[in-house]
N, C-alpha and C positions, 0 to 999 in steps of 0.2 A: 504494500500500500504506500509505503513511504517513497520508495524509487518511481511509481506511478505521479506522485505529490509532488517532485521535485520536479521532475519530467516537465506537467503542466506548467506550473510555475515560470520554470524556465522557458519554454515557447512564449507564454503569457507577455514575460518580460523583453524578448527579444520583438515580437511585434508591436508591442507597446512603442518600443526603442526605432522600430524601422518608423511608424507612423508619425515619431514625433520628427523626424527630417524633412522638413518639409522646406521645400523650397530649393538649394546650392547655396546659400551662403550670400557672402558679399562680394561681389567681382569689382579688381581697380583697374581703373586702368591711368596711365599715365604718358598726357597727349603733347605733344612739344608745343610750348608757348602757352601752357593754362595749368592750372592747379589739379593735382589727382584728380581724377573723376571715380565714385563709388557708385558702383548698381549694386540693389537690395533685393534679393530676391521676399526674402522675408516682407517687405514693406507692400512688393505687389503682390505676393501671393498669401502672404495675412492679412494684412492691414486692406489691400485694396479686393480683395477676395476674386483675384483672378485664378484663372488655372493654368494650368503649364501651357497647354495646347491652346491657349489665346497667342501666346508669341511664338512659341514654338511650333516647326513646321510650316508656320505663315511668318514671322520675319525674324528668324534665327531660327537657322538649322541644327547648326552643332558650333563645335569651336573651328572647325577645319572646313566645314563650308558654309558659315556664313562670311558676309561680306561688312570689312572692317566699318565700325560705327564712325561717321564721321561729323561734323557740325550742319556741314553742306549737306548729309545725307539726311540729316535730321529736320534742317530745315523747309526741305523739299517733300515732307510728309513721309520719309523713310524711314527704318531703322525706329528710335526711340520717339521720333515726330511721329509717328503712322498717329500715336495715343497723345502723347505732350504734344499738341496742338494750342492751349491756350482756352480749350472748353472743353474738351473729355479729363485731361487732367493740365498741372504747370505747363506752360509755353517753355520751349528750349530757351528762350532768352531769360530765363531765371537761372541763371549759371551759377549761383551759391548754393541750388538745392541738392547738383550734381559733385559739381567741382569743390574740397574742400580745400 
């Protein structure tokens, strides 16, 4: 009974553990001529309750084929513009919300 007891447990607590990863983390990046720039994943995918597959597969692929983020691509409604438009969420000209 008790090997059975553990057993559970232990599953219990490793799903618990996978479920609580939610998101990737915090991506930097660091662009010539402006201050780090931080992406949250946590931020759009808790705070703003999106889910993976809002960005993923429609504008990032992976790391190795999507197409580098750039300001110009942002502000042509690409990349992090498709959303930071200035009325779905921040307009890319708030460069302190990214850049710290």
């Amino acid at each position: 009974m008790r090997p059975l007891f553990l057993a559970v447990t232990l599953a219990l607590l490793a799903f618990g553990s996978a479920r609580a990863v939610v998101g990737g983390g915090d991506i930097s990046f660091e662009p010539k001529g402006a201050g780090k720039a931080v992406f949250s994943h946590d931020a759009h995918v808790v705070a703003a309750k999106l889910r993976c597959q809002d960005c993923h597969a429609r504008l990032y692929l992976d790391t190795k084929r999507s197409q580098h983020a750039t300001m110009k691509r942002m502000q042509q409604g690409r990349s992090c513009g498709a959303c930071h438009d200035g009325k779905r969420a921040f307009g890319v000209d708030a460069c302190d919300r990214c850049h710290r």
